[in-house]
PDB file of N, CA, C and O in Angstrom:
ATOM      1  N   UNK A   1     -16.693  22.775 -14.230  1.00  0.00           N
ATOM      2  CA  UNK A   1     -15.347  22.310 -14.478  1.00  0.00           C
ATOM      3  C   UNK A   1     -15.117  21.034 -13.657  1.00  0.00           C
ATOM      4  O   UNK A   1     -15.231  21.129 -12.435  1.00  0.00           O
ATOM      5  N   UNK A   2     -14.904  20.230 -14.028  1.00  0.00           N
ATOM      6  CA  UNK A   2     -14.139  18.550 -13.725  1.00  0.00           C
ATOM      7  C   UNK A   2     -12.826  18.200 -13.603  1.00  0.00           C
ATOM      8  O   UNK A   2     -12.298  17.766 -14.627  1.00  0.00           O
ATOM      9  N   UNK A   3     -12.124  18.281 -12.560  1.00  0.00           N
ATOM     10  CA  UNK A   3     -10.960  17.891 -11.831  1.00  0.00           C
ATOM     11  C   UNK A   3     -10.898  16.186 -12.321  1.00  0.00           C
ATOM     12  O   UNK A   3     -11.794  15.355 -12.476  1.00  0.00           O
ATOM     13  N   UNK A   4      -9.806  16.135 -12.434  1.00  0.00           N
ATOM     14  CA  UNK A   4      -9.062  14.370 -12.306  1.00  0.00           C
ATOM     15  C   UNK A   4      -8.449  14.372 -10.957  1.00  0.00           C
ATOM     16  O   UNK A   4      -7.579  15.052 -10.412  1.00  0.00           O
ATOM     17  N   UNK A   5      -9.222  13.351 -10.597  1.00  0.00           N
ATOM     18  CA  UNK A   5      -8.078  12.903  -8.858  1.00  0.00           C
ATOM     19  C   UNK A   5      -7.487  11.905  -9.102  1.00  0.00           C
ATOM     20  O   UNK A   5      -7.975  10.799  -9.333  1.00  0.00           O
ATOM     21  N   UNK A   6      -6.028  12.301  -9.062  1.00  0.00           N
ATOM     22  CA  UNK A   6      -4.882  11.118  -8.983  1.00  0.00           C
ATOM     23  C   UNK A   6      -4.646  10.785  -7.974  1.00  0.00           C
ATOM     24  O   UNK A   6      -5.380  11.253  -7.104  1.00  0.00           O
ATOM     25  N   UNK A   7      -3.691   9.962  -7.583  1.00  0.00           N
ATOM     26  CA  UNK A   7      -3.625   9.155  -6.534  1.00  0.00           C
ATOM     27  C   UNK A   7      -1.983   8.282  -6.532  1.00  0.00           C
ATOM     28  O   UNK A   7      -1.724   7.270  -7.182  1.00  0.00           O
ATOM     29  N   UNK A   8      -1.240   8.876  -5.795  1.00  0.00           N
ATOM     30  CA  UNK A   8       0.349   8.722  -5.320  1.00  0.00           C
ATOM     31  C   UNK A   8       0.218   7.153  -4.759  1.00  0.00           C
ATOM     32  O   UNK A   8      -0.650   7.087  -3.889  1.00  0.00           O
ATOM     33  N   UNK A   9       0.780   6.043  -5.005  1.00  0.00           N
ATOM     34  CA  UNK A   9       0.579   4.669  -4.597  1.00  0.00           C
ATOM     35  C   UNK A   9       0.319   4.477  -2.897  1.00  0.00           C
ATOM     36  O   UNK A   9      -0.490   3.776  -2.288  1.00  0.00           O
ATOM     37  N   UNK A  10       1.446   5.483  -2.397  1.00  0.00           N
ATOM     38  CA  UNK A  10       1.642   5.500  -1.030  1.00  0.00           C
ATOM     39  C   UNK A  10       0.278   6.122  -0.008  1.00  0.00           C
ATOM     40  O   UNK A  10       0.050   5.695   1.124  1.00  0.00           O
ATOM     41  N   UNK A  11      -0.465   7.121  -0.650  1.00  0.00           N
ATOM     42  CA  UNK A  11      -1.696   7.243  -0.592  1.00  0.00           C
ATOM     43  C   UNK A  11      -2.756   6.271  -0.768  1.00  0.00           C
ATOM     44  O   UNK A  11      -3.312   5.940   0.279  1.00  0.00           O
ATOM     45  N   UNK A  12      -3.226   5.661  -1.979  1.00  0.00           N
ATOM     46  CA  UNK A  12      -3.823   4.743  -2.359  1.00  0.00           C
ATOM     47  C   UNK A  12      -4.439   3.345  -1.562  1.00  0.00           C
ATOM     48  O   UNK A  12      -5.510   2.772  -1.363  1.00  0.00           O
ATOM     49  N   UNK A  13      -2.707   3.199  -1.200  1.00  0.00           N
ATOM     50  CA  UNK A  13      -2.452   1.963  -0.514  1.00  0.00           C
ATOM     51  C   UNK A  13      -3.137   2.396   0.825  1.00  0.00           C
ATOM     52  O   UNK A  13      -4.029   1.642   1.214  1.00  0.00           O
ATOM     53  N   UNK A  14      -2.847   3.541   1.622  1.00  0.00           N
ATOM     54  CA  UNK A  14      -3.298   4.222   2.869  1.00  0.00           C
ATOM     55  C   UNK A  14      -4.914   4.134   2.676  1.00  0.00           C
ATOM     56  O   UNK A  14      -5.502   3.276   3.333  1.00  0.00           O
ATOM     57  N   UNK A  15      -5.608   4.920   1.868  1.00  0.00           N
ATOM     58  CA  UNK A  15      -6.933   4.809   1.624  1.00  0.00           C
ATOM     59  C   UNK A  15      -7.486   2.988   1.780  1.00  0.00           C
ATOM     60  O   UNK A  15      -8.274   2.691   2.678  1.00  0.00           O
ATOM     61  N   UNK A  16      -7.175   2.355   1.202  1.00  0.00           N
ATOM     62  CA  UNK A  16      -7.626   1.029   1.298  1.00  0.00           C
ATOM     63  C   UNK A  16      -7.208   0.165   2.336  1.00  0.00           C
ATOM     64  O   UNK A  16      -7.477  -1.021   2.146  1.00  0.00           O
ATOM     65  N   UNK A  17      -6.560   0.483   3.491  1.00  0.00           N
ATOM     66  CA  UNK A  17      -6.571   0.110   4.622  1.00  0.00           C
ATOM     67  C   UNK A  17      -7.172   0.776   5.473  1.00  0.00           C
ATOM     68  O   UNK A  17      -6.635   0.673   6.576  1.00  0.00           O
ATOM     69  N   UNK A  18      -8.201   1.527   5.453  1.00  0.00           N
ATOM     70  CA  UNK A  18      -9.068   2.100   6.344  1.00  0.00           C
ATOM     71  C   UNK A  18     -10.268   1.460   6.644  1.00  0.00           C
ATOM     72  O   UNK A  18     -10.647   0.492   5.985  1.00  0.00           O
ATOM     73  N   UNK A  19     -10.792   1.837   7.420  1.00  0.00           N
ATOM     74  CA  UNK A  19     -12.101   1.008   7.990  1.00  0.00           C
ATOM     75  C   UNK A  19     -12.999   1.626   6.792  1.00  0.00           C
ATOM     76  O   UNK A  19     -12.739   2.721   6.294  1.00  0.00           O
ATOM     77  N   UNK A  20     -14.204   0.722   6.334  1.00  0.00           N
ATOM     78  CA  UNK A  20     -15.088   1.160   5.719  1.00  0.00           C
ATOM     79  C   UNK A  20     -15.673   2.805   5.951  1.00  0.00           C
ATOM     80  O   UNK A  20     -15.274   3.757   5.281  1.00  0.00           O
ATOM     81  N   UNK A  21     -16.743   2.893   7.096  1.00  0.00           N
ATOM     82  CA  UNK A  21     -16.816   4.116   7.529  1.00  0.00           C
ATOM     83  C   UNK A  21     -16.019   5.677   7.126  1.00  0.00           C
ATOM     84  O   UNK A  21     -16.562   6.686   6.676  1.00  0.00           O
ATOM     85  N   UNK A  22     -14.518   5.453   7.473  1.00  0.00           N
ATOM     86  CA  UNK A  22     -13.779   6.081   6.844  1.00  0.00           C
ATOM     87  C   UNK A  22     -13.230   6.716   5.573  1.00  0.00           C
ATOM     88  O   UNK A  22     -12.822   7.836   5.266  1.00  0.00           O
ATOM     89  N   UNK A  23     -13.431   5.206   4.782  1.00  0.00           N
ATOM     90  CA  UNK A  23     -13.140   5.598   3.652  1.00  0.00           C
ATOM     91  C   UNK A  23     -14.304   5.676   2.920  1.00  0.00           C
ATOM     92  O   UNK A  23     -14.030   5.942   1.750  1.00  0.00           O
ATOM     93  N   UNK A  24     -15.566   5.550   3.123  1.00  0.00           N
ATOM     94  CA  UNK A  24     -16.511   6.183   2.609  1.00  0.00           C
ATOM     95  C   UNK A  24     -16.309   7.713   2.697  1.00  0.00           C
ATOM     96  O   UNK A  24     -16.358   8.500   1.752  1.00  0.00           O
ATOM     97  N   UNK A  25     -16.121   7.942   3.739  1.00  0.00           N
ATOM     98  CA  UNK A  25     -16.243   9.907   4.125  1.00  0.00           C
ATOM     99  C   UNK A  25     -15.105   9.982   3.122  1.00  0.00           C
ATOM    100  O   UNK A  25     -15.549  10.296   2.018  1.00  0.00           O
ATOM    101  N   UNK A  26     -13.779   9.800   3.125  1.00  0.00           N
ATOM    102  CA  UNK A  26     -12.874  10.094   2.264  1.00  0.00           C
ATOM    103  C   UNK A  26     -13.453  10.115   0.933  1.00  0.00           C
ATOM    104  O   UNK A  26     -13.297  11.109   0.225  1.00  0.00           O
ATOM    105  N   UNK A  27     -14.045   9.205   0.571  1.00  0.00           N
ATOM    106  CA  UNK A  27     -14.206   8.850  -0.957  1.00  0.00           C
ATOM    107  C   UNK A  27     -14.993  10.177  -1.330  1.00  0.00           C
ATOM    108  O   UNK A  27     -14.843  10.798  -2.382  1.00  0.00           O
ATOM    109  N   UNK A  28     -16.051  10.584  -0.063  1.00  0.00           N
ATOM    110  CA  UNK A  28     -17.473  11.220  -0.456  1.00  0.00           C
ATOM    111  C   UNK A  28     -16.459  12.726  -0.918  1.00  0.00           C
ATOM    112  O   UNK A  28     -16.598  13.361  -1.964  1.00  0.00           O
ATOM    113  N   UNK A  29     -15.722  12.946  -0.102  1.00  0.00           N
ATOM    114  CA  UNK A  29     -14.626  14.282   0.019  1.00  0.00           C
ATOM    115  C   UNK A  29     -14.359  14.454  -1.292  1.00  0.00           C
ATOM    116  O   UNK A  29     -14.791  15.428  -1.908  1.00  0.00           O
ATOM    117  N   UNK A  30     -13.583  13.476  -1.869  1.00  0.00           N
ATOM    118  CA  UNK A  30     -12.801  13.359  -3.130  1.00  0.00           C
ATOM    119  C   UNK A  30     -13.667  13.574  -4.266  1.00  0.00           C
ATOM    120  O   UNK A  30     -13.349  14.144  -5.310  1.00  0.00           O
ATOM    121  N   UNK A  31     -15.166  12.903  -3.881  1.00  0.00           N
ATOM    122  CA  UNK A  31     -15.939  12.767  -5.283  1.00  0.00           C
ATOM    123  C   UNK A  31     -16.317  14.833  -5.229  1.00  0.00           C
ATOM    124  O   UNK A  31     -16.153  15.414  -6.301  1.00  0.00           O
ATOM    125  N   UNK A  32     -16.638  15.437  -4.363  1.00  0.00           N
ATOM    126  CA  UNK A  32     -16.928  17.438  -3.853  1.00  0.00           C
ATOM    127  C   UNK A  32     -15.738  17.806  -4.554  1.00  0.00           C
ATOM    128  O   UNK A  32     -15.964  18.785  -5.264  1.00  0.00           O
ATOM    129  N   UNK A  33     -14.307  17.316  -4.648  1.00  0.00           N
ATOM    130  CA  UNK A  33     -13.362  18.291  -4.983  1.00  0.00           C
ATOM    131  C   UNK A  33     -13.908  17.423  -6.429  1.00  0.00           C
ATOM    132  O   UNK A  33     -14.627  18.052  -7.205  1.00  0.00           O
ATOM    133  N   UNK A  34     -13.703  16.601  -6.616  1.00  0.00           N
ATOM    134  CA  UNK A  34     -14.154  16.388  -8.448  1.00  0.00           C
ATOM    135  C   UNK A  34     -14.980  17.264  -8.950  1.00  0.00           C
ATOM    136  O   UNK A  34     -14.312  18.004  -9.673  1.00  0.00           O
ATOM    137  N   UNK A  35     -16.063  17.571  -8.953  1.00  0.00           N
ATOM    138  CA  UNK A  35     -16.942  18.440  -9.603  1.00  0.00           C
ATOM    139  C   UNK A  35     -16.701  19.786  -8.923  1.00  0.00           C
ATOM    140  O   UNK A  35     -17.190  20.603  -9.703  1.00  0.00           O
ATOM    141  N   UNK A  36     -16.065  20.617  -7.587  1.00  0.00           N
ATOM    142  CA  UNK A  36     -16.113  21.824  -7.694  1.00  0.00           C
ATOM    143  C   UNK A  36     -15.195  22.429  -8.930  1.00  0.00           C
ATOM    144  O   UNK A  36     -14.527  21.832  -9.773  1.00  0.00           O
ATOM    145  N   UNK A  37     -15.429  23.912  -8.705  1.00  0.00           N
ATOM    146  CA  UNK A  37     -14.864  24.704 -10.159  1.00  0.00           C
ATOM    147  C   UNK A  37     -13.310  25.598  -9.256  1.00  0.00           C
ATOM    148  O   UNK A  37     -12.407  26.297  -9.716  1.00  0.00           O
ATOM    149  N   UNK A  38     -13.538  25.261  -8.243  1.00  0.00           N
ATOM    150  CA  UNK A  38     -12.067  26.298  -7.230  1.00  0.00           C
ATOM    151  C   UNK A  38     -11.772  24.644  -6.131  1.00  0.00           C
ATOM    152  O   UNK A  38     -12.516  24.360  -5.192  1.00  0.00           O
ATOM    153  N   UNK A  39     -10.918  24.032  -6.429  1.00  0.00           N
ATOM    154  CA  UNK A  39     -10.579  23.132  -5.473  1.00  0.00           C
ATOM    155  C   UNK A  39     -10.017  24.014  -4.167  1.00  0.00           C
ATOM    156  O   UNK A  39     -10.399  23.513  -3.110  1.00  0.00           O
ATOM    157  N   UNK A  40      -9.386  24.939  -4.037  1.00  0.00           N
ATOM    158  CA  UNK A  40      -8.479  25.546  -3.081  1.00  0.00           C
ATOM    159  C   UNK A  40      -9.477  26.496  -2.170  1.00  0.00           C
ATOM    160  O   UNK A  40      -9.052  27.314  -1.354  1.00  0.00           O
ATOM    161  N   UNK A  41     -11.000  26.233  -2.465  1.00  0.00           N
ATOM    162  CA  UNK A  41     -12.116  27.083  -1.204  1.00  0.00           C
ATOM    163  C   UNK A  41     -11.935  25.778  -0.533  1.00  0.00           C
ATOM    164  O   UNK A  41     -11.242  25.837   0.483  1.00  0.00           O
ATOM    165  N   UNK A  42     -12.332  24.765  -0.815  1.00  0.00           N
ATOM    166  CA  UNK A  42     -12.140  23.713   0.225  1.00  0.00           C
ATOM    167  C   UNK A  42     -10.847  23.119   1.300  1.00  0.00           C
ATOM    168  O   UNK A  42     -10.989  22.256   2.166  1.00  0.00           O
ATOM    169  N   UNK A  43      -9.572  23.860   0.952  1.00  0.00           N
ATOM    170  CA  UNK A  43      -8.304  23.150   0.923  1.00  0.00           C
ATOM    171  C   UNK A  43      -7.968  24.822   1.981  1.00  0.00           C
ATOM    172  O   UNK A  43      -8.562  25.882   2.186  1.00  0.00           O
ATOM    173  N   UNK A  44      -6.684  24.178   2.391  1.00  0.00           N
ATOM    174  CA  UNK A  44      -5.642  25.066   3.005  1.00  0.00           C
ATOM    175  C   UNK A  44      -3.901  25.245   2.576  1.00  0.00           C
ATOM    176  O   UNK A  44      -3.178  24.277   2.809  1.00  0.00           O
ATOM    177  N   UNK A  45      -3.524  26.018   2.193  1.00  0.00           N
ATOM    178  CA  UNK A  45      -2.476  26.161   1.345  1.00  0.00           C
ATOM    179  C   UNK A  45      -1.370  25.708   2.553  1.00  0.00           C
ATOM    180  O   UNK A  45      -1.674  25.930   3.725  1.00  0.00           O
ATOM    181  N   UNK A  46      -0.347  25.199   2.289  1.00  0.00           N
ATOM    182  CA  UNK A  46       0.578  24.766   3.381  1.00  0.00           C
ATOM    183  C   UNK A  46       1.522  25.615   3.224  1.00  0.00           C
ATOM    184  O   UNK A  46       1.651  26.255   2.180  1.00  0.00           O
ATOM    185  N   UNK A  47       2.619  25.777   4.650  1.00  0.00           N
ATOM    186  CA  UNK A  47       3.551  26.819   4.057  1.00  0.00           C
ATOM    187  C   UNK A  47       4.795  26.441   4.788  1.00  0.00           C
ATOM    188  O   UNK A  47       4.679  25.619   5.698  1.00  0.00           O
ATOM    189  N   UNK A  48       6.418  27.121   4.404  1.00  0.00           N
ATOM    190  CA  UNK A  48       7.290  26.494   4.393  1.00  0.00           C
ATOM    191  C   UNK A  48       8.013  25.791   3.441  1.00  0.00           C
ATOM    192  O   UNK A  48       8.360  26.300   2.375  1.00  0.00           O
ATOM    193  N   UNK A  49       8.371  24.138   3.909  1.00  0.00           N
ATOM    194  CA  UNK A  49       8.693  23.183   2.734  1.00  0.00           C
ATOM    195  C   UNK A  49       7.550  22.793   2.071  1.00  0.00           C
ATOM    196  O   UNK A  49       7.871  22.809   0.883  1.00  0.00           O
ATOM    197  N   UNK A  50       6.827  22.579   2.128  1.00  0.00           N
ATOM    198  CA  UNK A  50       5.141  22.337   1.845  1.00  0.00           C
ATOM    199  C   UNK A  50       4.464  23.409   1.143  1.00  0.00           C
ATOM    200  O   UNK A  50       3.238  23.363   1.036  1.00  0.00           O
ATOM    201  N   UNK A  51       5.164  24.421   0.629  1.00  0.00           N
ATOM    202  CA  UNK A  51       4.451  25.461   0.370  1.00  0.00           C
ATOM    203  C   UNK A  51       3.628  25.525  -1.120  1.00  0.00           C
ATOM    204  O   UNK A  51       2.978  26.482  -1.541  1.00  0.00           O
ATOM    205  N   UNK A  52       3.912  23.870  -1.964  1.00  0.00           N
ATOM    206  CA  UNK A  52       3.163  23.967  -2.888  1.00  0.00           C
ATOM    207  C   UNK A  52       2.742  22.833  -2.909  1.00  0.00           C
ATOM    208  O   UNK A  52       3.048  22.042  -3.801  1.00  0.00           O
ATOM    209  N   UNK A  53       1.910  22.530  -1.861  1.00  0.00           N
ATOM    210  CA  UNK A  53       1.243  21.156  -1.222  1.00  0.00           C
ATOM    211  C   UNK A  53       0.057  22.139  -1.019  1.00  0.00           C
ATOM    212  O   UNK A  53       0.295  23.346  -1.052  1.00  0.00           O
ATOM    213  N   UNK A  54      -1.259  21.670  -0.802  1.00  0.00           N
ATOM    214  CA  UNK A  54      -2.655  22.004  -0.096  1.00  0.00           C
ATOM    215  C   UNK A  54      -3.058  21.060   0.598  1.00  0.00           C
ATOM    216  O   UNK A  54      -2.766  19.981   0.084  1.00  0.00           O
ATOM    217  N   UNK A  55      -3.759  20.955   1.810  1.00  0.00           N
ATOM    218  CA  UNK A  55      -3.992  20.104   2.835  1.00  0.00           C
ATOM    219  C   UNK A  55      -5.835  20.238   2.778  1.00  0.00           C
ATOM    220  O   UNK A  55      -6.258  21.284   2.286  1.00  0.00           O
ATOM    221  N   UNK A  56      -6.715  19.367   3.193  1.00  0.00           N
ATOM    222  CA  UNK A  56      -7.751  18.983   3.262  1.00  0.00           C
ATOM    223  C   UNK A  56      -7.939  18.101   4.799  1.00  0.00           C
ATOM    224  O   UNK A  56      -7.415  17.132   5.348  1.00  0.00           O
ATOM    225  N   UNK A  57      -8.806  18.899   5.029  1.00  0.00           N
ATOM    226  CA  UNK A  57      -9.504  18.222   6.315  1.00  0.00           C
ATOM    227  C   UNK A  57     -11.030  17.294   6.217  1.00  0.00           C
ATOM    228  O   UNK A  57     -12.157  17.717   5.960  1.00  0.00           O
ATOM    229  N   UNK A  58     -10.710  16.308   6.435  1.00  0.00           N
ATOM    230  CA  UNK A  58     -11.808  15.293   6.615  1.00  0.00           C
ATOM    231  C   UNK A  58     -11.881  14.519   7.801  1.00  0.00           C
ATOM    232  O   UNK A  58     -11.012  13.799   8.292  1.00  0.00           O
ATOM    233  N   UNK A  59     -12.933  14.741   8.163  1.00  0.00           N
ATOM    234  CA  UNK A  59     -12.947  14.308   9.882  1.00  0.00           C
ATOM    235  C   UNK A  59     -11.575  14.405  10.615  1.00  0.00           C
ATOM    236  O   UNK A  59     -11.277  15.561  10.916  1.00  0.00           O
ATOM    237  N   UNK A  60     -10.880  13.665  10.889  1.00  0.00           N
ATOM    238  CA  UNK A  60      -9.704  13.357  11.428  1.00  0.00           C
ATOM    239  C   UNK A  60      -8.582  12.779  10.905  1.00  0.00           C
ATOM    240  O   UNK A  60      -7.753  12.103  11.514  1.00  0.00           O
ATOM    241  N   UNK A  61      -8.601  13.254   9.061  1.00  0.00           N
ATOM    242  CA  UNK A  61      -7.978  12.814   8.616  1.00  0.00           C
ATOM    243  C   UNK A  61      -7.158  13.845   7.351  1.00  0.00           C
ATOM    244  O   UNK A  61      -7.774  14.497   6.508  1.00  0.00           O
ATOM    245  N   UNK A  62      -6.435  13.816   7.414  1.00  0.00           N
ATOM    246  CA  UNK A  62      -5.835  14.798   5.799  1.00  0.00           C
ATOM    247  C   UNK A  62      -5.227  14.390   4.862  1.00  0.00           C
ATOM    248  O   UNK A  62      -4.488  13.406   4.826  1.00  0.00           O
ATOM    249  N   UNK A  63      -5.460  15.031   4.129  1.00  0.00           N
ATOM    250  CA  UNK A  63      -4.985  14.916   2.561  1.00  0.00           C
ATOM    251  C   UNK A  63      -4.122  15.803   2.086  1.00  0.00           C
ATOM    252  O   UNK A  63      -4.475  16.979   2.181  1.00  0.00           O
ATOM    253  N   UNK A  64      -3.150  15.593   1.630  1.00  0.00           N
ATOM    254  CA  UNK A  64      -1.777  16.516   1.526  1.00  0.00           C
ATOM    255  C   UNK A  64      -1.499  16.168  -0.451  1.00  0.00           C
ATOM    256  O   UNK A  64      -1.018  15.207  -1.052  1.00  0.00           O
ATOM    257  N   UNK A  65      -2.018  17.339  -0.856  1.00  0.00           N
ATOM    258  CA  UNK A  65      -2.121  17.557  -2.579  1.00  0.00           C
ATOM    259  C   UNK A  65      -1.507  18.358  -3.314  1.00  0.00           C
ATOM    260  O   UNK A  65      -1.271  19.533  -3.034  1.00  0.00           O
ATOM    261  N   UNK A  66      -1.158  17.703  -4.453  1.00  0.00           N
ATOM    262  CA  UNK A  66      -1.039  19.303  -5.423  1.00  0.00           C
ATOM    263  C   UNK A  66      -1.690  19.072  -6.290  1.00  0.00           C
ATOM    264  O   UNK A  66      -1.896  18.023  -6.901  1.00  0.00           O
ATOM    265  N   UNK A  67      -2.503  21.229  -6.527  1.00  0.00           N
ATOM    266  CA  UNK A  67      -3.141  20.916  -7.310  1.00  0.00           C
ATOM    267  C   UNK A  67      -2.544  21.288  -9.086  1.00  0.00           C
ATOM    268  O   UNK A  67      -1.831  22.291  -9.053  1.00  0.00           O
ATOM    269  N   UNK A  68      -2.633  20.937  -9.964  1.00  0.00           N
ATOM    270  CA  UNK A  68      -1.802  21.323 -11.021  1.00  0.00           C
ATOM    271  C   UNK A  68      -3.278  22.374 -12.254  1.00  0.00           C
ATOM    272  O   UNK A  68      -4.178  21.798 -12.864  1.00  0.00           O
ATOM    273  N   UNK A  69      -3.097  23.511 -12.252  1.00  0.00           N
ATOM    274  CA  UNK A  69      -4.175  24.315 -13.141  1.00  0.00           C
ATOM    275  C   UNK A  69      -4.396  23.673 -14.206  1.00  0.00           C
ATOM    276  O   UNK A  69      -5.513  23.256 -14.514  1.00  0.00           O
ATOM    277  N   UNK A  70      -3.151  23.489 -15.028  1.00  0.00           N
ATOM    278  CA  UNK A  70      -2.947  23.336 -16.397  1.00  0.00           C
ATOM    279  C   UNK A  70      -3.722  22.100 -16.817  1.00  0.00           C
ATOM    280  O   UNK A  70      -4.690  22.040 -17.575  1.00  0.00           O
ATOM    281  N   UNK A  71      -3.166  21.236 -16.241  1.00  0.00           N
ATOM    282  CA  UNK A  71      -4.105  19.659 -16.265  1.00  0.00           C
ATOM    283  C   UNK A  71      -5.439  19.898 -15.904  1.00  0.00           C
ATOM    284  O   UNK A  71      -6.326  19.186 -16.374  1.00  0.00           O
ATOM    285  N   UNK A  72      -5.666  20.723 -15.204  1.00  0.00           N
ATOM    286  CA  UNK A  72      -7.217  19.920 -14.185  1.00  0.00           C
ATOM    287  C   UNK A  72      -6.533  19.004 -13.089  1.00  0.00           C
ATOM    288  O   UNK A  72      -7.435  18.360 -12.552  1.00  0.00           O
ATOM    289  N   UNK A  73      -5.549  18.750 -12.650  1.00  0.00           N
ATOM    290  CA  UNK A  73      -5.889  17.220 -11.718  1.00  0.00           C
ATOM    291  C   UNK A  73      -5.132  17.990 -10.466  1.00  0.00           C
ATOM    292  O   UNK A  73      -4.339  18.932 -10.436  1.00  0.00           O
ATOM    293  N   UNK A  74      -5.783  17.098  -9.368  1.00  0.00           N
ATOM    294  CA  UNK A  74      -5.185  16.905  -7.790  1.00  0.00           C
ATOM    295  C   UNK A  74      -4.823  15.684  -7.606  1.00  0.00           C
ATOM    296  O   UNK A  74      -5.528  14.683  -7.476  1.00  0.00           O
ATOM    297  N   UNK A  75      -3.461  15.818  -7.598  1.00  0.00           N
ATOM    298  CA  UNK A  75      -2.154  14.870  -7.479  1.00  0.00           C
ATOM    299  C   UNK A  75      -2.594  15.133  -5.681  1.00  0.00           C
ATOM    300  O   UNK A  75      -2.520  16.240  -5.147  1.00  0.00           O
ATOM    301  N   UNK A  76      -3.135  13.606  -4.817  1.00  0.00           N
ATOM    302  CA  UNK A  76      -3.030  13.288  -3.542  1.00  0.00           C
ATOM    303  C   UNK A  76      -1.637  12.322  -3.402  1.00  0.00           C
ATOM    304  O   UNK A  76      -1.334  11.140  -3.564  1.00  0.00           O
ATOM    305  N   UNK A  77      -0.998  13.576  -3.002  1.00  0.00           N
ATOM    306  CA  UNK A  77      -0.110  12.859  -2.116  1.00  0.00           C
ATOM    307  C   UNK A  77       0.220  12.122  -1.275  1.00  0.00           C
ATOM    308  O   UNK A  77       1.182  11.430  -1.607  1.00  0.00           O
ATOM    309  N   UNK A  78      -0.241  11.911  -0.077  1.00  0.00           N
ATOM    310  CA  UNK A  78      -0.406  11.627   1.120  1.00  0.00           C
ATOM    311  C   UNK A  78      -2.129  11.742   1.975  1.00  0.00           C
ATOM    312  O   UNK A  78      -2.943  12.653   2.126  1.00  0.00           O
ATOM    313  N   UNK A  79      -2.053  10.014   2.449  1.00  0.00           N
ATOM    314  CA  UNK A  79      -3.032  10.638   3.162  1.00  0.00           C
ATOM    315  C   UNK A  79      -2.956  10.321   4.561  1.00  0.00           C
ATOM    316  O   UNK A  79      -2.139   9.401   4.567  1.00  0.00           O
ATOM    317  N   UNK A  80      -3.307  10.520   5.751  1.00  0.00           N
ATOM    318  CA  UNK A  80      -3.045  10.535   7.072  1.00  0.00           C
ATOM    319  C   UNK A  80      -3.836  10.641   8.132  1.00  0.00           C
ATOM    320  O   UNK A  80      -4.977  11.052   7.917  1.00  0.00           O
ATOM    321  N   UNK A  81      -3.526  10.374   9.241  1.00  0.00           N
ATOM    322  CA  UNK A  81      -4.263  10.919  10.642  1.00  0.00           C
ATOM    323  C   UNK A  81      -3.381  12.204  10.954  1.00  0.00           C
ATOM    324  O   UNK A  81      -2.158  12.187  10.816  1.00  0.00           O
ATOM    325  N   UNK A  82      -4.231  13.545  11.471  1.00  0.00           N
ATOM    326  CA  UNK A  82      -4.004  14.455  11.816  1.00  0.00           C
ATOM    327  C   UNK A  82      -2.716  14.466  12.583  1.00  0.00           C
ATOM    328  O   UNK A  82      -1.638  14.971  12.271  1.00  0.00           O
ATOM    329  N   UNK A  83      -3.009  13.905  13.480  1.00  0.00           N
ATOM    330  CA  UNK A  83      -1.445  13.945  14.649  1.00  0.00           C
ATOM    331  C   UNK A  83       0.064  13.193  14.116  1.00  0.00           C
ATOM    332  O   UNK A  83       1.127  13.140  14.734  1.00  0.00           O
ATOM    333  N   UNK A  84      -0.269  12.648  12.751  1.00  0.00           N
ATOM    334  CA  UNK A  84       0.591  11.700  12.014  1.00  0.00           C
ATOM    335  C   UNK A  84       1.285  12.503  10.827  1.00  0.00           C
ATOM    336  O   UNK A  84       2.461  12.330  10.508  1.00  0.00           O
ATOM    337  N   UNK A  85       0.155  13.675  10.024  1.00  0.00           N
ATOM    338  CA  UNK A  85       0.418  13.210   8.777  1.00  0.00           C
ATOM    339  C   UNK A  85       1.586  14.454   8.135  1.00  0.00           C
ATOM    340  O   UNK A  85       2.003  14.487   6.977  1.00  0.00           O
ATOM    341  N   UNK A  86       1.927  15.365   9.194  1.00  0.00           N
ATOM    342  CA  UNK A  86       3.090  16.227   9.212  1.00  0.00           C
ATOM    343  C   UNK A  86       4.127  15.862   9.107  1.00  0.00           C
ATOM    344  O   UNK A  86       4.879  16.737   8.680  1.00  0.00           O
ATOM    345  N   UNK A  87       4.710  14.678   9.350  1.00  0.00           N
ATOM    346  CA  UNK A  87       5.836  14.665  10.363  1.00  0.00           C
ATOM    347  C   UNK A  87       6.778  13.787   8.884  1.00  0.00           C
ATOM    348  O   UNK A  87       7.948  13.433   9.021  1.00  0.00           O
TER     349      UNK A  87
END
């Protein structure tokens, strides 16, 4: 099964101001949730206001998503530094 990864502008824009290095690992992340068949073994369900958001850890960085069944796709919301990307 094949996921579509979308991409929220405000994200986007975040991804392409990263150092190379970085956004290689990001990219490599994104291309694993594309081809797995369960996006949410990799992910952590958020809870609260966030409670239909999933979060992703990559090095020191997260990804704050929803995933939608019906479509196939992970709508990235947000992406961030750990100590940043809560708040």
């Amino acid at each position: 099964m094949t996921w579509t990864i979308k991409f929220e502008e405000k994200a986007a824009k975040f991804l392409k101001s990263l150092n190379k290095p970085q956004k290689q690992q990001i990219e490599a992340f994104i291309n694993e949730l594309h081809d797995t068949s369960n996006p949410r073994i990799k992910g952590k369900a958020l809870q609260g206001r966030l409670s239909s958001y999933w979060c992703y850890r990559v090095g020191d960085y997260r990804l704050i998503c929803q995933i939608k069944d019906g479509e196939l796709v992970i709508l990235v919301i947000e992406i961030g530094h750990r100590k940043n990307i809560y708040r």
